[in-house]
C-alpha positions, 0 to 999 in steps of 0.5 A: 743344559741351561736353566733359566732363572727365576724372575726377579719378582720371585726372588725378592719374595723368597728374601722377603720371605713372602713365597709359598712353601713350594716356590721357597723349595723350587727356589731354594733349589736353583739358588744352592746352584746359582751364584748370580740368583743368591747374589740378587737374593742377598742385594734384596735382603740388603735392601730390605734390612737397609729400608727397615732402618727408615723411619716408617711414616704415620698413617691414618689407616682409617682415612686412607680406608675411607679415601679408597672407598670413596674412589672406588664409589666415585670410579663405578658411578663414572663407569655408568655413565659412560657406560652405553646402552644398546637399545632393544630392537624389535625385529631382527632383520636377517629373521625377516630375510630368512622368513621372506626367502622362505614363503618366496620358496613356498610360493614358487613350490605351490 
């Protein structure tokens, strides 16, 4: 029987320790039998320690903030611009067959 392995994406969760209880569980399951997925957890915890080394770049929170804000206002108003507007009809040609075929009926029935 093959198992299929987790996605790469759920394990480098689990070295980060990112995962919900039970997908830590399941995981942690399936790595005490596979050697392929607890290397790929152990590269990941490496890559992880190795990146925390890095000097982390100062950030002005506030301004970053302000930028997506000032994107996602400048994304809606450029969605109601392109946006079209059906307009609104005043009659319905299929009613108006259907209403024609119907008084032709009655008037051959009379």
């Amino acid at each position: 029987m093959t198992t299929q392995h987790p996605s790469e994406a759920d394990l480098a969760l689990l070295a980060g320790g990112d995962c919900g209880a039970f997908a830590r569980f399941r995981l942690n399951r399936h790595l005490q039998d596979c050697g392929e997925c607890q290397a790929k957890v152990a590269d990941f915890v490496a890559l992880r320690e190795e990146t925390a080394l890095l000097p982390e770049p100062a950030l002005n929170w506030d301004l970053l903030a302000a930028e997506m804000r000032a994107n996602i206002h400048l994304g809606l108003e450029a969605g109601e611009c392109i946006r079209t507007r059906q307009p609104a009809r005043s009659w319905n040609p299929r009613v108006a067959i259907a209403f024609a075929s119907l008084l032709l009926v009655l008037a051959q029935a009379s």
